[in-house]
MILOBA-15904 format. One record per residue (C-alpha): residue in one letter; x, y, z. Coordinates in steps of 0.2 Angstrom, whole numbers, plus 5000, padded with zeros to 4 digits. Layout:
BEGIN
+------+------+------+------+
! rest !   c1 !   c2 !   c3 !
+------+------+------+------+
!    A !    X !    Y !    Z !
...
+------+------+------+------+
//
This chain:
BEGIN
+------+------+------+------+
! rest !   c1 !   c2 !   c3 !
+------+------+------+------+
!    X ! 5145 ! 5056 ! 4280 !
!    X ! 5154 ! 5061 ! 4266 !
!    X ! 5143 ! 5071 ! 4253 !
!    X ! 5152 ! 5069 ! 4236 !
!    X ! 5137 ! 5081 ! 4226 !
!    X ! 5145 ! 5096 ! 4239 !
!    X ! 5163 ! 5095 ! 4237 !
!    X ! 5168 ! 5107 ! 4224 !
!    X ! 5187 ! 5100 ! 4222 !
!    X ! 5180 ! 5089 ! 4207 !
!    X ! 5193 ! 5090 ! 4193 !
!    X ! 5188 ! 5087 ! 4176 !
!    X ! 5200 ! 5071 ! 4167 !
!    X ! 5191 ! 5071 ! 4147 !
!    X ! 5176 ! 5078 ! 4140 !
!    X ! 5166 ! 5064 ! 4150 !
!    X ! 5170 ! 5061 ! 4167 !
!    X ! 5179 ! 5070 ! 4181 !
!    X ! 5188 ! 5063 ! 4199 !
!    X ! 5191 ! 5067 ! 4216 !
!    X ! 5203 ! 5061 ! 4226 !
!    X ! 5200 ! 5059 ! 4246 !
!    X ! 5212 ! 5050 ! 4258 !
!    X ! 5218 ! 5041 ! 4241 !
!    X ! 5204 ! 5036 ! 4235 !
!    X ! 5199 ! 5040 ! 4218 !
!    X ! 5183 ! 5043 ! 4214 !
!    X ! 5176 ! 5044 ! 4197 !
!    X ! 5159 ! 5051 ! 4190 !
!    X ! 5151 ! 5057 ! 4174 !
!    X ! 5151 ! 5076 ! 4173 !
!    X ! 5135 ! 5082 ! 4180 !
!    X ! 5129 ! 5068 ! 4189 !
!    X ! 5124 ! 5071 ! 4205 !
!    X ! 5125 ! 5055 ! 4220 !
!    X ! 5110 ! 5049 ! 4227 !
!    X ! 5105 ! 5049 ! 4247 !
!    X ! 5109 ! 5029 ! 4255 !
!    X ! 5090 ! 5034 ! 4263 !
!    X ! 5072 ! 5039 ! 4260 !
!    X ! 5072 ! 5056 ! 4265 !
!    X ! 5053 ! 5054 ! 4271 !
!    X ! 5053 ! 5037 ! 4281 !
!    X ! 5071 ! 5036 ! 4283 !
!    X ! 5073 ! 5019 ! 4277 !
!    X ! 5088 ! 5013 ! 4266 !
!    X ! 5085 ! 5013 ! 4245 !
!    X ! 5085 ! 4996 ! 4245 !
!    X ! 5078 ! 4991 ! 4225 !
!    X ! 5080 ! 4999 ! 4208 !
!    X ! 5062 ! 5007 ! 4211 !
!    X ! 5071 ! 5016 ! 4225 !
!    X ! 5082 ! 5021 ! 4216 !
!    X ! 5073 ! 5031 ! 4201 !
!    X ! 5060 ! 5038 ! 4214 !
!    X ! 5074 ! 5046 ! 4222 !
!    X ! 5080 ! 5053 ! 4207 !
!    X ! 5062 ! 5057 ! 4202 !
!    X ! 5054 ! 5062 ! 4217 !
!    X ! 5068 ! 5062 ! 4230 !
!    X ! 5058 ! 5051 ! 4241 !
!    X ! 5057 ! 5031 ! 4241 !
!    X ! 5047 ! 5019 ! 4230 !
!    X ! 5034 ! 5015 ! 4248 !
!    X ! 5032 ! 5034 ! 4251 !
!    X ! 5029 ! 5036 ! 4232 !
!    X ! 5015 ! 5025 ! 4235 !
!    X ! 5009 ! 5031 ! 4252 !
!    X ! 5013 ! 5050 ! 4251 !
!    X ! 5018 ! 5056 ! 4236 !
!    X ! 5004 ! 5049 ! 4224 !
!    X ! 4987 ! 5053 ! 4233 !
!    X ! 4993 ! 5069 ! 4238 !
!    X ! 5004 ! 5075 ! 4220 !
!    X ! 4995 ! 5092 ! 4221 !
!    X ! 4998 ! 5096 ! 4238 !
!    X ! 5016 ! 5087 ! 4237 !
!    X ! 5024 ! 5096 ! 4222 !
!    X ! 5017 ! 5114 ! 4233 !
!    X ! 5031 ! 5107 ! 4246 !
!    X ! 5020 ! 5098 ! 4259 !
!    X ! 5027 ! 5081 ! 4268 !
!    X ! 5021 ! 5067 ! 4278 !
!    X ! 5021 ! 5070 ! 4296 !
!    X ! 5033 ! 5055 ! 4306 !
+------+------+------+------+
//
């Protein structure tokens, strides 16, 4: 799986946005943003909605996990523990 957050061969094209250029394909990203994971790193589904999506940024985890894991157990979570699978 290509990981475009570790490749350090990003180039800089303005003040905004930068490229990199793999098998000739360009890629193009605003400076400092980071890609996002295609799955929940807890369940290991896909990120499937919007809410996916800003969990992920959030809390690195899935809008169901949110629900499921994350929320009851924010204390213990944010000290690093996980669900068991």
């Amino acid at each position: 799986m290509l990981d475009l957050n570790s490749n350090n061969e990003w180039k800089k094209i303005d003040d905004n946005f930068e490229e990199l250029i793999i098998d000739d394909i360009k890629f193009i990203r605003e400076i400092g943003d980071k890609s996002l994971s295609l799955d929940c790193p807890i369940c290991k589904k896909l990120i499937s909605y919007v809410e996916d999506v800003e969990r992920m940024k959030k809390e690195n985890c899935c809008d169901d996990c949110y629900l499921n894991y994350y929320y009851i157990n924010k204390e213990k979570w944010e000290k690093g523990w996980r669900p068991n699978r």
